[in-house]
N, C-alpha and C positions, 0 to 999 in steps of 0.2 A: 504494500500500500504506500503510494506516494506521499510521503510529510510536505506540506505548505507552512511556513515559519512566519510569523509576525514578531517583531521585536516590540518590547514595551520598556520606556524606560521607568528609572526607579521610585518607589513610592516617595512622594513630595512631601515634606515637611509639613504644610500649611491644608494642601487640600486633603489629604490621607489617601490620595488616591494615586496608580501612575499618573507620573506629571505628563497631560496633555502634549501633545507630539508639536506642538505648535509652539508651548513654553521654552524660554530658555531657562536654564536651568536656577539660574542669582533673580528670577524673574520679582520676589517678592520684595528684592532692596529695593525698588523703583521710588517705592512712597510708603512712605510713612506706616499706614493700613494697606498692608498686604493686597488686601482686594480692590483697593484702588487702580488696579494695574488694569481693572475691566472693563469695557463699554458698561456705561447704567444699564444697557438693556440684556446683558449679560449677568452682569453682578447676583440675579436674585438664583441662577443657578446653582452658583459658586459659595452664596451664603445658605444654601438649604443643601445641608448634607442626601434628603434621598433623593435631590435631584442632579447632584454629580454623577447618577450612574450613566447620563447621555452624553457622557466626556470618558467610557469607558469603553475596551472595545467588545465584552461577552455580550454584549445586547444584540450588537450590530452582524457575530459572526455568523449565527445561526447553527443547526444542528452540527456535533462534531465531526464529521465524516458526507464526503458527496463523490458520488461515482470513484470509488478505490482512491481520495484523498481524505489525511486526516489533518487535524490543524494544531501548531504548537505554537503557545504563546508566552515568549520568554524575555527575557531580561538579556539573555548570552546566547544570542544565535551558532549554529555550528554549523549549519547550511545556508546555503541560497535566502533569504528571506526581504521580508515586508517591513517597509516604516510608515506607518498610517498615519497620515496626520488629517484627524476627522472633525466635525462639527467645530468650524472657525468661527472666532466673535466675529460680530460687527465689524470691529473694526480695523479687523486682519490684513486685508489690501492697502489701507490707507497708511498702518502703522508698523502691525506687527508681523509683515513678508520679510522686511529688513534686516530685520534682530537675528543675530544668529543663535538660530532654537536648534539647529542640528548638531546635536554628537560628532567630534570630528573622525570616531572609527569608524559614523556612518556615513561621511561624506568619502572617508577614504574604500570602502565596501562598494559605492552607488563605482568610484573609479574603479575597481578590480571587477566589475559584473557581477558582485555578488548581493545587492542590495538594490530595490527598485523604492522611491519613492512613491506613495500613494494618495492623493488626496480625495475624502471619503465626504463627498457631498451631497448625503442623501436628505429625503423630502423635498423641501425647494427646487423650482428651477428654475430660478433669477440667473446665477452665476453668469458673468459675462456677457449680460444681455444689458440692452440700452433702450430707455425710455423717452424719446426728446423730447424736451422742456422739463423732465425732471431728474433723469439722471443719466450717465455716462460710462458702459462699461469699459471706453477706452482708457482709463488710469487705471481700471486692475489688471487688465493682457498687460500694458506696460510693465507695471508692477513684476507679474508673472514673469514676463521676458527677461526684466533684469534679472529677476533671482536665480533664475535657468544659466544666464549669463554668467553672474558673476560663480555660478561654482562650475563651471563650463559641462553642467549636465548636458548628454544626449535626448534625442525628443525620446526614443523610447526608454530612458530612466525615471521620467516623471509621467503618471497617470493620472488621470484626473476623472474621476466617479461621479457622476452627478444624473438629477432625472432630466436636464435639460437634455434632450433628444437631438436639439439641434447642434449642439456643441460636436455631437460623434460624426453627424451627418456632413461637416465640416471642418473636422478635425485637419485635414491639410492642411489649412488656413493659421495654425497655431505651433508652438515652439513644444507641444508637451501633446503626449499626444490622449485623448478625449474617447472617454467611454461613457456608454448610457445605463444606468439604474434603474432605469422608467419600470413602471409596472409592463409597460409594454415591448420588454427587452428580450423577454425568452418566452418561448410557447415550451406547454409540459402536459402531459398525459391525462387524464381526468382523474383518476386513484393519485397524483401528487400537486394536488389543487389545494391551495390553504383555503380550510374555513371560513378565513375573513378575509378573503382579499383584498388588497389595495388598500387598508388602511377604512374600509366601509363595514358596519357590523349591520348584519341582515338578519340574524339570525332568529330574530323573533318574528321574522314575514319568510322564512326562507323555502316557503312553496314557490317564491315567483322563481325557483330553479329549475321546477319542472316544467319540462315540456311543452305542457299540456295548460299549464297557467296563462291565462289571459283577461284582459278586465273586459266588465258589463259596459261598453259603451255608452248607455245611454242614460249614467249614472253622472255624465259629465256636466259642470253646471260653469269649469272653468277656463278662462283659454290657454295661460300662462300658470308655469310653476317657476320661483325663482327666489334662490338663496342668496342672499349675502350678509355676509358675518362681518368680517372687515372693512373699514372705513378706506375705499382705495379711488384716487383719481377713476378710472372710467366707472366702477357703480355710482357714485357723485353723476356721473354725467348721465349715464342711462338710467337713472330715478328718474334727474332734472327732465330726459327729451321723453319719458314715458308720461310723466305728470301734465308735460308741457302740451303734450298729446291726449290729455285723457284718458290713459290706458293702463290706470292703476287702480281703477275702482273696479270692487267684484272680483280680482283676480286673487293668486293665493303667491303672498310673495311677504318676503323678510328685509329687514335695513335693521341689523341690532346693532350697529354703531361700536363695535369695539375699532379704537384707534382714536378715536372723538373730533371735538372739532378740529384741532391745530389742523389737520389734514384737510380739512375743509378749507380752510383761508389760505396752505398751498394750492388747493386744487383751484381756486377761485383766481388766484392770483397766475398761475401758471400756462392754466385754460384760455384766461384772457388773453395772454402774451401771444398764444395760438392763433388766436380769431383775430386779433390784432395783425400779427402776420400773414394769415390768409386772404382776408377782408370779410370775415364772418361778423354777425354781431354779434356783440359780447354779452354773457351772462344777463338774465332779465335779475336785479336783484333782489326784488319784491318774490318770486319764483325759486331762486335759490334758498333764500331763508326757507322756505316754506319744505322745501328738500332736506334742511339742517334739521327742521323742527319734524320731520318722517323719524328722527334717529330714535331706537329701541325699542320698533316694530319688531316683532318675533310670531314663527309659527311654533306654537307648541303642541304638545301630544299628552296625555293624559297616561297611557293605556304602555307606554318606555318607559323602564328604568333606566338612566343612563349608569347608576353603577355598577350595570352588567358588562360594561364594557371599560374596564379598570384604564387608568391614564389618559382615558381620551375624552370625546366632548360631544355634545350633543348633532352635532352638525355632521360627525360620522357616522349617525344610526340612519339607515333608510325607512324612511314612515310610508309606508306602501299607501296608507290613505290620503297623502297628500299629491300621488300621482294618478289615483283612482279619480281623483274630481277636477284633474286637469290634462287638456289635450295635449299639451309642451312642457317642455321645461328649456326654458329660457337661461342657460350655464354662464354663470360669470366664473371664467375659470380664474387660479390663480396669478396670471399673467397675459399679458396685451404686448410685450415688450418688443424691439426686433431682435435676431438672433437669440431666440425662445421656442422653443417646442415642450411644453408642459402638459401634464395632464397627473390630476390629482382626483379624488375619491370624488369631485364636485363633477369632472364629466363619467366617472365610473357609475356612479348613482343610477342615472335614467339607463345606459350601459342592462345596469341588472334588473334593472325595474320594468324595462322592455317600453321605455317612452320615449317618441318621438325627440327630436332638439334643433335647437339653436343655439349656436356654440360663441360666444362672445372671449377672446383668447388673440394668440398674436396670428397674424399674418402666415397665413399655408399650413394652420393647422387641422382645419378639415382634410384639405390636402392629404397630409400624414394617416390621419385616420383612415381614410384610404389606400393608402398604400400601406397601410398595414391592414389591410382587409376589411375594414369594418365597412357599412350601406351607410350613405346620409339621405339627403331626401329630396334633392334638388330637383327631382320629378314634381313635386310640390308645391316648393317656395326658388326664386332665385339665391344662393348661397355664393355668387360671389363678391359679396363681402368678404369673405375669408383671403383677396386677394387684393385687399386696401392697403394701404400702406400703413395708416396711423390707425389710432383706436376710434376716435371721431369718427372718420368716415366710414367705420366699421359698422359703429354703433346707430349712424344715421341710415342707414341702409338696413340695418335689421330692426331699429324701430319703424319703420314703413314697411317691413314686411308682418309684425304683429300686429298693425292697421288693417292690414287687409287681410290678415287671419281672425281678427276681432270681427269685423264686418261680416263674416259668412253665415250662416244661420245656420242653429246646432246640428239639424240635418247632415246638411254637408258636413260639417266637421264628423260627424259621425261615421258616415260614407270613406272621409280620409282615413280615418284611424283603423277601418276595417282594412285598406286598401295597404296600410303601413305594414299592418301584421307580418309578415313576411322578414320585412325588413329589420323589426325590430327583434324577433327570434332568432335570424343568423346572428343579428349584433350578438344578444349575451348568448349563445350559444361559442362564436367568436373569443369573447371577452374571457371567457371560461378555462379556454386554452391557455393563457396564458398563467402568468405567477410570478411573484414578486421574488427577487433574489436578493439573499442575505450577503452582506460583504462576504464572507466564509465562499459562496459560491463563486463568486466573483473572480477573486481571487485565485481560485481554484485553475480558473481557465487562462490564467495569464503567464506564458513563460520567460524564462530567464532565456 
């Protein structure tokens, strides 16, 4: 059986834990209070002992053994091995790329071939992707470059893990080279299917697996379904053109405002800078307020516990009756950005649930969904928006197309949803195939 080695270095003084792969080792002389050295939006990790264990790596490896490998995790490598450096703060690119946090036996290892760098950027998939008007992933590629640079690492010495999809798809374009974590990175057998895939807990509806499951159509009363949790630029804006439109009464749809206002008076300010250089008009702002004052709308559920599903949140449970009484679901995925390919449990959702969508996400990620086999529905509605450049004109084109899936009378829409069937059973039959890979797997397939 093939051993896969991960190195760890030595338990830290301060955190009791191995010192994160990213720490230099004097990390705590910085200031004063040790924990000073962290982004604030780090910090509450760092001061809650059972929440260091996401700066560990047994969480991350997954089962000890996969196809004749098993995994050793040590302090004093003897073979070929791994230096992980996973779950970066904040404000890693901006600060802490620089510092020299690597062991120099591992820099001299990465020169002999016998050590590969790994950077482990699971969940998100922001990484190196760019926002215009509010952020820039051209200073962390820099970043990255220099540091590849200054230890004259090879592209295949450093590895870079992340769910952003588009990062692998274009990995030529980069000094390191780029692998995908996506839930949609390996297809696997039906008998080695996780339970909970993706990060989505079903399991108190988890009939909609069978087959044979389909909803009563005529049960429907609503046109849209639509989540958002986070306070992010374009849900700001697709409230604002939904409201502005009339197209948020009667529907079944969330705005719980975590992020709060600050985010608001960027988006206002940022948005305008937009419309200002396009020659759009700007924000109505009697209109906006009224958008601010939507904040801590929530759909809730009576009939879920959410602490059936230990560590996570409520917006990971699929509530099968909130798809039963609407035709769409309307996905504000986790990302608009360019150079972004994302997909989180927010498009996996309708995926299992076997409903219809509208994908609000960056640029050619319908696209992807198709090329990884799944059906969208262009037969239906026009879908290319998905070939916009910005979020704006994204979101302008797909709120006029739930104008005119609003205006159909339920008949019709009836008529569609029978006609979607099809579609929406290869999806999560589709989606099924696949499975989420633990660093341990990952790893597993990557040679020296």
């Amino acid at each position: 059986m093939k051993k896969v080695t991960i190195r760890i270095n030595e338990i830290d003084p301060i955190l009791k834990i191995p010192r994160p792969c990213w720490l230099p080792k004097d990390w705590y002389k910085e200031n004063e209070n040790p924990l000073d050295y962290f982004d604030e939006l780090d910090r509450p990790f760092f001061e809650d002992k059972d929440a260091l264990g996401r700066f560990t790596l047994d969480s991350w490896i997954g089962p000890s053994s996969y196809n004749d490998h098993e995994f050793e995790i040590t302090e004093t490598p003897t073979s070929n091995y791994f230096y992980v450096i996973s779950t970066l703060p904040f404000d890693f690119w901006d600060k802490r790329i620089e510092y020299d946090f690597i062991p120099k036996e591992v820099l001299k290892d990465i020169s002999n071939g016998k050590c590969k760098i790994v950077f482990y950027m699971d969940d998100d998939g922001h990484w190196f992707s760019t926002l215009p008007y509010f952020y820039n992933s051209k200073h962390s590629i820099k970043k990255m470059n220099g540091f590849i640079k200054k230890y004259n690492f090879k592209k295949e010495d450093i590895i870079f893990l992340s769910h952003n999809i588009a990062l692998e798809d274009n990995s030529e374009k980069y000094n390191f080279t780029a692998l995908s974590c996506s839930p949609f990175s390996k297809r696997k057998a039906a008998p080695d299917r996780n339970k909970m895939p993706f990060y989505v807990n079903y399991s108190h509806c988890e009939y909609v697996e069978n087959e044979d499951y389909s909803y009563d159509v005529e049960k429907l009363d609503k046109v849209f379904l639509a989540y958002n949790n986070r306070v992010k630029s374009y849900r700001i804006y697709l409230i604002y053109q939904l409201l502005k439109n009339n197209l948020l009464d009667k529907q079944l749809w969330s705005f719980c405002g975590l992020g709060g206002t600050i985010y608001f008076e960027e988006t206002e300010e940022r948005l305008n800078e937009y419309f200002s250089d396009n020659n759009i008009e700007k924000f109505d702002k009697k209109l906006f307020t009224k958008v601010e004052n939507l904040l801590g709308k929530e759909i809730l559920s009576d009939d879920i516990r959410v602490d059936e599903f230990p560590g996570e949140y409520y917006g990971q449970y699929l509530q099968i009756k909130d798809f039963e009484k609407t035709f769409f679901s309307l996905v504000t995925e986790s990302e608009v950005a360019d150079d972004s390919i994302y997909f989180s449990e927010k498009m996996i959702k309708p995926l299992i649930a076997k409903h219809p969508f509208i994908l609000i996400s960056s640029k050619g990620t319908i696209k992807k969904l198709k090329e990884l086999g799944f059906k969208t529905f262009d037969k239906w509605w026009d879908e290319s928006y998905d070939e916009c450049d910005y979020f704006i004109q994204r979101i302008d084109k797909i709120v006029k197309i739930v104008q005119e899936i609003s205006n159909k009378p339920k008949e019709q829409l009836v008529k569609m949803r029978e006609e979607m069937k099809d579609i929406c059973n290869h999806n999560q039959k589709l989606l099924f195939s696949f499975n989420t890979n633990p660093l341990g797997q990952l790893l597993s397939e990557i040679k020296f």
